[in-house]
Phi, psi and omega in degrees: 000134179226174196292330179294138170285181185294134207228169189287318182273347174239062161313126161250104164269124207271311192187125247189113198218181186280351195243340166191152177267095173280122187236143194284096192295122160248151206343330184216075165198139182268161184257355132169160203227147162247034189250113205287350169298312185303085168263007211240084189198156175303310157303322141324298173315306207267349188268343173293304181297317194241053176281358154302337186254343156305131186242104159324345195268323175264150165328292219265326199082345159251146180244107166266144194266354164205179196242156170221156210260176197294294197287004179250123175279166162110187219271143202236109143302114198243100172315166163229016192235147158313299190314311186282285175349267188349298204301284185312288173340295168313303181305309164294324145005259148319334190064059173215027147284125194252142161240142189235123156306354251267157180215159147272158196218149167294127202087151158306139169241146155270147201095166193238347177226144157192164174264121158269156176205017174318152162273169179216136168260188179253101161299136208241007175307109179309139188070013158188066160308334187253029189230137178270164163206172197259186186264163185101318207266134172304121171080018165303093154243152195028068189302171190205118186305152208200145190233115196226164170229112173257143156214124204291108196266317183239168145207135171231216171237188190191109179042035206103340234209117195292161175209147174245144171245144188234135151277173188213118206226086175294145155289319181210162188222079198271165187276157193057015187314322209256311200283311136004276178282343206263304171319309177322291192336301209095028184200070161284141139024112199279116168105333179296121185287332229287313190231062156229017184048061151055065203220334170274162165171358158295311193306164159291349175190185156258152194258102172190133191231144163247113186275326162206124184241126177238114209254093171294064187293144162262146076241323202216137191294109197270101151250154186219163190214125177260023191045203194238126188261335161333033189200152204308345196291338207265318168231114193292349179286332173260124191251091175319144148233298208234122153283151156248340189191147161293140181281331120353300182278347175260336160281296137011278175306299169295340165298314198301281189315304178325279206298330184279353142328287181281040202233325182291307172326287179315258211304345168297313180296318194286342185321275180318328187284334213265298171309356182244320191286327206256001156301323197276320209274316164298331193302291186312285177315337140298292140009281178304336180271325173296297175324308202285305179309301189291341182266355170302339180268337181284333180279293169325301173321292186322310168339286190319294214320287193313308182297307197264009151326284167335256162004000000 
């Protein structure tokens, strides 16, 4: 990742199947416009790159499986199938798509962890309209709950200026949610102009990165790591002082705590299934013990009858 801007040639591709393209997305390009002026896009990348892999059948010629905002770089999953698309969908669905963040954030933050969980709405404030907000801001509609997990990777300066690097872990996925919660905080996005009330505007961009995405798909799973842009070789203005954790060693572990979460998930479901399934099979055998019994009291009756017919 570099300071220059995007170009038609410098699509960076992460990882590349019969079924999907993981592209490292960079910093000031949209995924894609239906605006004839925007020829500068992520889809416009990939027909350049690939135009053997465009399908005349969708608008775009890519079927991208989630979205990311202009200004946020990393990694963006594009299916190249209905079929891979479908696979992908579900996961982000179900929500076991796991996403990892990193951002500069304004400020120290205090503490090394936190759940923000503020909702977050559509601000209906004339002229910022095109801004989400958490609830309680005035002209805030139909917020909806929403989950981020921070955890305080660094702390430095930025041109002067302290900044802390975080990792960042949505829960859910409303738009600008991460951009949001972090303003919610008191430690918006080092470079968001948007919910800094138009007052950052120095940086070269905003610093929010999608570091990595793990999609569990089956038989085998899809992960990409978009690396870290966050460091001084790329932009000399951000000066690390104090680490706290390593980024590597730190991701590596909440992956780790995710799977044995959904592992537990997974078996507790198989629990139920097995335990509803062998509930159903008494249910039935009971069932089966009545008939036979009742029809065994219907022959005795026939039996009674007959005899005392007889008589």
């Amino acid at each position: 990742m570099s300071t220059e801007p995007a170009s038609l040639e410098s699509l960076r591709v992460l990882y590349h199947s019969d079924d999907y393209i993981v592209v490292d997305k960079h910093w000031d390009i949209r995924i894609d416009s239906k605006m004839w002026y925007e020829t500068n896009t992520v889809q416009a990348q990939l027909r350049h790159r690939f135009p053997q892999l465009a399908d005349p059948r969708t608008y775009y010629g890519f079927r991208f499986c989630h979205q990311l905002d202009f200004s946020t770089s990393g990694a963006l999953c594009v299916a190249l199938n209905k079929a891979a698309a479908g696979r992908a969908y579900r996961c982000f669905k179900d929500r076991t798509v796991t996403k990892f963040y990193l951002a500069l954030i304004r400020g120290a933050v205090e503490g090394e962890t936190h759940t923000v969980d503020f909702s977050i709405g559509k601000n209906s404030t004339e002229g910022k309209t095109h801004m989400m907000c958490v609830e309680g801001t005035e002209g805030c509609e139909n917020p909806k709950p929403c989950q981020t997990e921070l955890l305080v990777l660094e702390y430095g300066l930025y041109d002067g200026d302290p900044v802390t690097k975080v990792l960042l872990q949505p829960l859910t996925g409303r738009t600008h949610q991460l951009r949001v919660h972090c303003s919610a905080l008191g430690h918006p996005i080092v470079g968001d102009f948007t919910y800094s009330s138009g007052t950052d505007n120095s940086p070269y961009r905003m610093m929010l990165h999608a570091h990595l995405l793990h999609i569990p798909l089956e038989p085998q799973p899809l992960r990409v790591t978009a690396g870290d842009p966050f460091v001084p070789a790329v932009d000399p203005k951000w000066l690390p002082q104090c680490s706290l954790r390593t980024l590597d060693a730190t991701v590596e572990a909440l992956i780790h705590r995710r799977e044995e979460e959904d592992r537990k998930i997974k078996k507790e479901e198989q629990e139920r299934a097995r335990k509803e399934e062998e509930d159903e099979r008494r249910k039935r055998s009971k069932e089966q013990s009545t008939e036979e019994e009742s029809e065994e009291q219907r022959r005795q009756c026939q039996q009674w009858l007959s005899e005392w017919a007889g008589d």
